[in-house]
N, C-alpha and C positions, 0 to 999 in steps of 0.2 A: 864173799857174798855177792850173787850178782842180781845188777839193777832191773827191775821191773819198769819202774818208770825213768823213760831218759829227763834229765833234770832241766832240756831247752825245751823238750815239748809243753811238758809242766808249765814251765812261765811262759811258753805261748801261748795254752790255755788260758790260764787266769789271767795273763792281760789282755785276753777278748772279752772276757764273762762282762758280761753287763749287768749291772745292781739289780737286786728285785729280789722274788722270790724264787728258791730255790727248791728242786725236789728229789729227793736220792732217793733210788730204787736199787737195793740189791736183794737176793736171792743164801735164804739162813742155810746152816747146815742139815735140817731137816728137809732141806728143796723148796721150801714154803716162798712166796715173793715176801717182800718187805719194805716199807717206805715210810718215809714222814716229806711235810713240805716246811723246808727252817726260813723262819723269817729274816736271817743273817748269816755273810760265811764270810769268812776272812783266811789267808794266805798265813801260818803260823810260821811256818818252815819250808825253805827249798832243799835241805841235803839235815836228814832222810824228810821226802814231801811229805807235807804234813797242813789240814785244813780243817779250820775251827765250824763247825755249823750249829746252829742255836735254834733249836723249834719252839714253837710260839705256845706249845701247850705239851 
């Protein structure tokens, strides 16, 4: 199976992120955009990466 995400850039990411609010933006399979802003994310897993995010409603 091969990697999408390299597992050092990963943790270079989340050890920049700086606390606060969060907001994911991606794009459904109908093309439609798509987002929420979570009021919490947390780091669950480096290998396969994996990241908890919690919205406020």
């Amino acid at each position: 199976m091969e990697r999408l995400i390299d597992p050092r850039a990963f943790r270079e990411v989340l050890g920049a992120f700086a606390s606060g609010i969060t907001v994911v933006a991606a794009v459904g399979e109908d093309g439609r955009p798509a987002g929420l802003a979570s009021a919490s994310y947390h780091t669950t897993a480096h290998d396969p990466p994996q990241v908890l995010l919690c919205g406020g409603r």
